[in-house]
C-alpha positions as CSV (number, residue, x, y, z in Angstrom):
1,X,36.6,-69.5,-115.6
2,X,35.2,-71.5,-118.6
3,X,32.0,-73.4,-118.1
4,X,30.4,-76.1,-120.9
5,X,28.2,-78.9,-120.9
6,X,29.1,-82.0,-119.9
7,X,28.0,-85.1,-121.6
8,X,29.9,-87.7,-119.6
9,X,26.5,-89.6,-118.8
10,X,25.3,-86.0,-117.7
11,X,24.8,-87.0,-114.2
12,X,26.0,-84.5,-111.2
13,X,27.0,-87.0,-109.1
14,X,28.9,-89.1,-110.9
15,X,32.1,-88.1,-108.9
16,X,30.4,-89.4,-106.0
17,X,29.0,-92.2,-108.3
18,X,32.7,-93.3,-109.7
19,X,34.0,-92.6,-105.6
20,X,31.3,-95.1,-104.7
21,X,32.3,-97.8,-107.4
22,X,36.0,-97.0,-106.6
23,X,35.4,-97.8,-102.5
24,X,34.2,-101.4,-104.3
25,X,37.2,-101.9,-106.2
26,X,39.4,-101.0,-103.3
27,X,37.6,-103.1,-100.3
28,X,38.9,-106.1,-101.7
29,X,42.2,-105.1,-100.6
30,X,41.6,-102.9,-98.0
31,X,41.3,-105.9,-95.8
32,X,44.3,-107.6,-96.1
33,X,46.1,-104.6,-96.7
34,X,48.8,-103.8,-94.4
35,X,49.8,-99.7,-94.2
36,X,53.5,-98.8,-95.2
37,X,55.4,-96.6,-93.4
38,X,57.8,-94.0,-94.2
39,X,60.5,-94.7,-92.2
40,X,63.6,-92.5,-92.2
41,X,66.0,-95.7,-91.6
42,X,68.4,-94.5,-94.6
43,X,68.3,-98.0,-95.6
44,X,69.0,-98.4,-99.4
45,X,65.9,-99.6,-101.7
46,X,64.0,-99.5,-105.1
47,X,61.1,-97.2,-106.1
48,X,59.5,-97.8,-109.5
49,X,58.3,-95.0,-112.1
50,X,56.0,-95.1,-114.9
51,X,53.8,-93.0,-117.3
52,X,52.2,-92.1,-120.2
53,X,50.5,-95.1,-120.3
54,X,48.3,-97.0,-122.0
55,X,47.4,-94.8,-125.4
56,X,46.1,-97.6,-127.3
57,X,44.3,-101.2,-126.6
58,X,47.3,-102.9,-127.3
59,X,48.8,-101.1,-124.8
60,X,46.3,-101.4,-122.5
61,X,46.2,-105.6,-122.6
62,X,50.0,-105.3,-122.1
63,X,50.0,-103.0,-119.0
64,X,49.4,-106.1,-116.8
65,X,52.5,-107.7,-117.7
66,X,54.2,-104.3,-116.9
67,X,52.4,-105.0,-113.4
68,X,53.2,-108.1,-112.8
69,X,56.8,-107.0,-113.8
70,X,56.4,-104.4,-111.2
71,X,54.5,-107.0,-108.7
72,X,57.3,-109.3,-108.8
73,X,60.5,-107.1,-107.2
74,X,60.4,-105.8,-104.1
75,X,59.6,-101.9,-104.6
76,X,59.2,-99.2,-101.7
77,X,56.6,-97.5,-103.8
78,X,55.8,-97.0,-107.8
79,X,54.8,-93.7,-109.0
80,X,53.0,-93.0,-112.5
81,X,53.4,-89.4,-113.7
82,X,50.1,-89.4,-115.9
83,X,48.1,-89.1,-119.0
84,X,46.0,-92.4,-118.5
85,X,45.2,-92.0,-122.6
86,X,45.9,-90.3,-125.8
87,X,45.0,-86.9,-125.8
88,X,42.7,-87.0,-128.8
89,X,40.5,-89.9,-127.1
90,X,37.5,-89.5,-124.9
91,X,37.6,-89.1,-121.4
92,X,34.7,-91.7,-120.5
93,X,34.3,-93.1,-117.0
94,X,36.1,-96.5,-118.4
95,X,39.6,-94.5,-118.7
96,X,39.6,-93.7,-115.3
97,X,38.0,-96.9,-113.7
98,X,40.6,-99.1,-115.4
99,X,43.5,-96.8,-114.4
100,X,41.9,-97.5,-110.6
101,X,42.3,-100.9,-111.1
102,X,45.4,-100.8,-112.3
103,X,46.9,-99.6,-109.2
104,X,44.7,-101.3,-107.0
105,X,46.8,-104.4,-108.4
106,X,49.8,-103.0,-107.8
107,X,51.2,-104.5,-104.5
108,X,53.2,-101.6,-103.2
109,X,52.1,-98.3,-102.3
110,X,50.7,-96.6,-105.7
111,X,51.0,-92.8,-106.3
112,X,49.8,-91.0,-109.2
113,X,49.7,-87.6,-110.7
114,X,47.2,-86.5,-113.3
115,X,48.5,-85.8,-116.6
116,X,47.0,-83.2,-119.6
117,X,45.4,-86.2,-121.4
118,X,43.7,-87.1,-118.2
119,X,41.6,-83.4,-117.9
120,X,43.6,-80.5,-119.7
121,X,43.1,-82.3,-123.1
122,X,39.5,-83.4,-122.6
123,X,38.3,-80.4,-124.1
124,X,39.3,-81.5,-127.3
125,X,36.2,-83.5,-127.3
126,X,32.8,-82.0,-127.7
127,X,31.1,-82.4,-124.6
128,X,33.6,-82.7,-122.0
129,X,34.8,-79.8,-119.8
130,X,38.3,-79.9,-118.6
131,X,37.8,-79.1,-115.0
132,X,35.3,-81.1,-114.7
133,X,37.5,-84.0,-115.1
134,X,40.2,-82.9,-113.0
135,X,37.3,-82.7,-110.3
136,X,36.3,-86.2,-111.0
137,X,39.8,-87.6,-110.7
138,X,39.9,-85.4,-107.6
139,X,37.1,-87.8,-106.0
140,X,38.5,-91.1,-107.5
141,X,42.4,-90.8,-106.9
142,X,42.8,-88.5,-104.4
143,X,39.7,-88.7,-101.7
144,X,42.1,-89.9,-98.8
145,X,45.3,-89.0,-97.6
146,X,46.8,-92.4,-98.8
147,X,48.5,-93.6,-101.8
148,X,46.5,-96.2,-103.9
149,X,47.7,-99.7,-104.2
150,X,48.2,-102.9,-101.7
151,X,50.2,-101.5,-99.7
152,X,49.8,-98.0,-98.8
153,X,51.8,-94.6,-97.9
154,X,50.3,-91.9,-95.8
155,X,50.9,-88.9,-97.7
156,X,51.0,-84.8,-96.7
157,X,48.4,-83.5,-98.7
158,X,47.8,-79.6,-100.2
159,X,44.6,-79.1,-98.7
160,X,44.4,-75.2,-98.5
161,X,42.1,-74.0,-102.0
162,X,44.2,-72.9,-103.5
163,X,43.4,-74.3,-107.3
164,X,40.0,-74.1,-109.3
165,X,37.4,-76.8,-109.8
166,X,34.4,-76.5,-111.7
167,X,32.3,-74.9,-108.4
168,X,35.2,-72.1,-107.7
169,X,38.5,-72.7,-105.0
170,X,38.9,-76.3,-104.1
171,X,42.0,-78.0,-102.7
172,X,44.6,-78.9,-104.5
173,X,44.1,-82.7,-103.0
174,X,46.4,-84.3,-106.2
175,X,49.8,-82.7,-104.9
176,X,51.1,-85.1,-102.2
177,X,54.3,-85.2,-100.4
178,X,55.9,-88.0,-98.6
179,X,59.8,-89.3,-97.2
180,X,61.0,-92.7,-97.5
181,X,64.3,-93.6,-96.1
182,X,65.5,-89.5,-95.8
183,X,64.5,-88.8,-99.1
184,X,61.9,-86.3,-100.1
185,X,59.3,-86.7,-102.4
186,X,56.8,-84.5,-103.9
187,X,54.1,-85.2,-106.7
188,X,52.7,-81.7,-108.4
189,X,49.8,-81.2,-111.0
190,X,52.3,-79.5,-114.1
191,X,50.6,-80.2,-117.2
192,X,51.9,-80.2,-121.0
193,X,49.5,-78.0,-123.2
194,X,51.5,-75.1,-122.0
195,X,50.1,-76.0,-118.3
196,X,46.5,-74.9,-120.0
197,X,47.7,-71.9,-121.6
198,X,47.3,-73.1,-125.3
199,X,45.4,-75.7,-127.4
200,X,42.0,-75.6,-127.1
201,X,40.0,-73.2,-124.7
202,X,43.1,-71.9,-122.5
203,X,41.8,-71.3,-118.9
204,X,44.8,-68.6,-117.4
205,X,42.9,-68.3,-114.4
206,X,42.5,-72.0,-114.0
207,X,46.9,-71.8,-114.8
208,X,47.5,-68.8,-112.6
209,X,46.0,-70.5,-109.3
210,X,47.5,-73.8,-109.9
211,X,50.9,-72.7,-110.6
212,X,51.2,-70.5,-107.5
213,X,50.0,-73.5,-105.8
214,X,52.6,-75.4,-107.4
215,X,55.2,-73.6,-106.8
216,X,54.1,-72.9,-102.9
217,X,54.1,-77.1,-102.4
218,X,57.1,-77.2,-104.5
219,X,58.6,-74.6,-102.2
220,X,57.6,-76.1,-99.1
221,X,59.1,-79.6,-100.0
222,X,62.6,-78.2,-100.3
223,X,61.8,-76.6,-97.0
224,X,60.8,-79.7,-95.2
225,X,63.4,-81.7,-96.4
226,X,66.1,-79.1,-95.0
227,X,64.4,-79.7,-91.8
228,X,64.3,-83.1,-92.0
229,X,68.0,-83.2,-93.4
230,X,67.1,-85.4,-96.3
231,X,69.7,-86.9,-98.1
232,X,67.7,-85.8,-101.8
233,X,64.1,-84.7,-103.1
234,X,62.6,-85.7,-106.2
235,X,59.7,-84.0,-107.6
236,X,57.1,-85.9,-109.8
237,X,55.0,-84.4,-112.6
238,X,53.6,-84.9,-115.9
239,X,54.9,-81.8,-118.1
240,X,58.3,-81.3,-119.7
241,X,58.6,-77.7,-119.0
242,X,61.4,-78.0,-121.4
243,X,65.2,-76.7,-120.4
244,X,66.8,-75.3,-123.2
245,X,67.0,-75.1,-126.9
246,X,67.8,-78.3,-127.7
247,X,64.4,-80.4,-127.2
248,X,62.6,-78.8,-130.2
249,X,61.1,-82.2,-131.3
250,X,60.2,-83.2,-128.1
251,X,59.2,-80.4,-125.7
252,X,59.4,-76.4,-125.5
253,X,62.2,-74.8,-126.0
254,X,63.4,-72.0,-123.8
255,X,67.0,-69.6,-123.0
256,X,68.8,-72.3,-120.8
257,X,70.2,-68.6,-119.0
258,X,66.8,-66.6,-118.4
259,X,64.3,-69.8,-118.9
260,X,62.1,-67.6,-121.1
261,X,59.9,-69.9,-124.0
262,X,61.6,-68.9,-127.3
263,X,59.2,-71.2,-129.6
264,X,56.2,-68.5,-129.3
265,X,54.1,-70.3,-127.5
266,X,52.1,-69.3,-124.5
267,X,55.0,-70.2,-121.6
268,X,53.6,-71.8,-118.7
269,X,56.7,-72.8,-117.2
270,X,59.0,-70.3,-116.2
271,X,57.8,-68.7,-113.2
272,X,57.7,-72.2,-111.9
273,X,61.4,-73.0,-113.6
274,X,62.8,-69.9,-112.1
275,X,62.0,-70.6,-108.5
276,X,62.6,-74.5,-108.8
277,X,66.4,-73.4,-109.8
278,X,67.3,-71.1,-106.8
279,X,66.0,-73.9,-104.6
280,X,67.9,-76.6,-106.2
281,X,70.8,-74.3,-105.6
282,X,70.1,-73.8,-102.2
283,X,69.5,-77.1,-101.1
284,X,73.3,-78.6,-102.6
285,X,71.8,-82.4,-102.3
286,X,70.9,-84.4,-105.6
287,X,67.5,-83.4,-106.9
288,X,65.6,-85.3,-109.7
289,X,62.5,-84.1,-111.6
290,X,60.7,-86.8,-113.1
291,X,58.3,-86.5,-115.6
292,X,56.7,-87.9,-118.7
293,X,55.0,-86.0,-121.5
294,X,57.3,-86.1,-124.4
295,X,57.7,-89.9,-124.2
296,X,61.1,-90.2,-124.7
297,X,62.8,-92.2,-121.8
298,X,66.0,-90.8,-120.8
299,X,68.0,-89.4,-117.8
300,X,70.1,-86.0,-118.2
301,X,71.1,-82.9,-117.0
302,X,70.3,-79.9,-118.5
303,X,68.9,-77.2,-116.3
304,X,71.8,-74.5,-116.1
305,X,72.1,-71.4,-114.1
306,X,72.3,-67.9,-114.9
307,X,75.6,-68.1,-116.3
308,X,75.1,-71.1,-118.7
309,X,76.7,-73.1,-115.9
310,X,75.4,-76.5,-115.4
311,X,73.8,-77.9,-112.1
312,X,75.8,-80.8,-110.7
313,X,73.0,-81.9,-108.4
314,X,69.8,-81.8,-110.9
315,X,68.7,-84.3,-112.6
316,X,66.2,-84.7,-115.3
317,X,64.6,-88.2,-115.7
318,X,61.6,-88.8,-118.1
319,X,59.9,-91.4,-118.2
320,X,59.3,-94.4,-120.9
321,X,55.9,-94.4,-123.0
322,X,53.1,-93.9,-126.1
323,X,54.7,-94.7,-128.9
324,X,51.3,-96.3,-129.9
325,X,52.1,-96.8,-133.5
326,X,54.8,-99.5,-132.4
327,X,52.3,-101.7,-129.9
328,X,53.4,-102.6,-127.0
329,X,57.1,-100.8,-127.4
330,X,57.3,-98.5,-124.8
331,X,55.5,-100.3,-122.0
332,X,57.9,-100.4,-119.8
333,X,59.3,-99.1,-116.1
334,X,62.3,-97.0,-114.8
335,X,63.8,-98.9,-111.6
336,X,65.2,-96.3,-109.3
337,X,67.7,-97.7,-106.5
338,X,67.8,-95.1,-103.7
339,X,71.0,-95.3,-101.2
340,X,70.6,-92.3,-99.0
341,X,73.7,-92.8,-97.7
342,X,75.4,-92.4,-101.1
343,X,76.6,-89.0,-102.9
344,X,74.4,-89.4,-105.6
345,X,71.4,-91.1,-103.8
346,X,69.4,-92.2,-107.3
347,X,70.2,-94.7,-109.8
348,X,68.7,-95.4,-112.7
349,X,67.7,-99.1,-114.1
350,X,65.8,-99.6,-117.0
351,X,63.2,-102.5,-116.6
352,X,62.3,-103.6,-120.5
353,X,59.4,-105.9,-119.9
354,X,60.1,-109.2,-121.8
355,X,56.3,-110.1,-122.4
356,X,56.4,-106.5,-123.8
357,X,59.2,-106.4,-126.3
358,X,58.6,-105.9,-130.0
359,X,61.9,-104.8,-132.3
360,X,64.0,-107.7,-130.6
361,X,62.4,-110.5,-128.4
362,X,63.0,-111.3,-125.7
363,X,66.3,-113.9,-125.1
């Protein structure tokens, strides 16, 4: 395991520091705040997904209006799959402040998921050190076993120490699990960058005890919602793993049959891939993976089996965002309506924020 200076105001305790100032921002709703439950009631309703988001100032003044978007239908939860920033800015304590404060606004339950930007991608910058900014957000998103925002969700939590932090084994406190309505959700710390195996200073071991732990939560989320006889799952996360050969602008490319990388890159995704696909098989119920990463928003299917065959009950959906050089563009939200007494459980609204809209305004 890597170790470098830090120059983020050089202080060892500022996780405790940005914990402290994050207890502030959330006290002013803590008291009004009334906790969600996760019923299983099988009652249809709407969870909202988001990501990749904001990579520029412009974006950032527009995320509010996304919010209020958000704010303004009545949502079981909204999830954002991460990267807070651009991967070639700094990771200063603002980035992660004003992500807290967006989700403190956010009047349902809140979950997040940290994305490479966020931590992997910090060392880009001289100065930073990558784990020491997954630690931080450790502290400020993830110090209780409840989501973030006005409402709240009481989440399972993978609490065995099982990843790495700057100080050695820690828990891996950012993957969370939860069911709303007999459905099954998971969020897991999967990261573009190769998962941390390429760009700069690769950490394998940091990789190697993550993605065991990812794929152990991931694992026991398909198991739980057999038990529970969920209706579907949907696993959240920041990287597109990539599913075949026919992403090569946007994410890796790998044999749709074996899932090996063929762009000869470091893979970081196919241990994970191959055990995700026998359980999707095994559980027979609709499964979506959501994620954001190559900032291209689309739904899809193209995770095959073995024999090239597609799988009926898988689901890709990625997520909108970036796409800094046209402003505000690609703020926007996914709407998912969930009927868990439907066959196909998930569909998939678009939610094109009018304040937001540059190309064609808004009617």
């Amino acid at each position: 395991m890597r170790m470098k200076n830090c120059q983020l105001q050089t202080s060892q305790n500022l996780p405790w520091r940005l914990f402290v100032r994050s207890l502030a921002i959330m006290a002013v709703v803590f008291g009004a705040t009334a906790l969600a439950t996760a019923d299983d009631d099988r009652e249809p309703y709407a969870i909202g997904l988001w990501g990749d988001l904001p990579y520029s100032a412009a974006q950032a003044a527009a995320v509010p209006n996304l919010i209020a978007d958000m704010n303004a239908q009545k949502l079981a939860f909204t999830a954002h799959d991460g990267d807070l920033k651009s991967g070639g800015s700094e990771c200063t304590d603002a980035v992660y402040t004003q992500a807290l404060a967006y989700f403190v606004s956010l009047k349902a339950p809140a979950v997040f998921t940290p994305g490479d930007n966020d931590w992997v991608d910090c060392d880009r910058i001289a100065g930073y050190n990558s784990l020491a900014q997954l630690d931080k957000e450790r502290v400020l998103f993830f110090s209780t076993s409840y989501t973030l925002g006005q409402h709240q969700l009481k989440q399972k939590v993978q609490t065995d120490a099982l990843c790495l932090g700057v100080s050695g084994n820690v828990p891996c406190v950012e993957n969370r699990r939860w069911t709303v309505g007999g459905v099954t959700y998971a969020t897991l710390n999967i990261q573009g960058s190769c998962d941390n195996l390429c760009d700069t200073f690769p950490d394998p071991a940091e990789y190697a005890a993550r993605n065991q732990a990812d794929i152990l939560w991931m694992q026991q989320t398909f198991t739980e919602a057999k038990a529970r006889n969920s209706a579907a799952v949907m696993l959240i996360s920041q990287a597109d793993p990539g599913f075949d050969l026919t992403d090569i602008t946007r994410g890796p490319t790998r044999d749709p049959k074996t899932l090996a990388e063929t762009d000869g890159l470091p893979d970081g995704f196919q241990e994970f891939l191959l055990v995700l696909r026998d359980e999707v098989v095994a559980f027979r119920k609709p499964v979506a993976y959501v994620h954001g990463d190559s900032h291209y928003f689309r739904t899809d299917k193209p995770f095959l089996n073995a024999l090239g065959q597609r799988l009926e009950n898988f689901t890709r959906v990625e997520t909108f965002g970036d796409n800094q050089a046209n402003g505000t563009n690609d703020v926007n939200w996914l709407k998912v309506l969930v009927d868990p007494r439907s066959r196909e459980v998930f569909a998939y609204q678009q939610q094109i924020v009018p304040a937001n809209r540059v190309a064609v305004p808004a009617p």
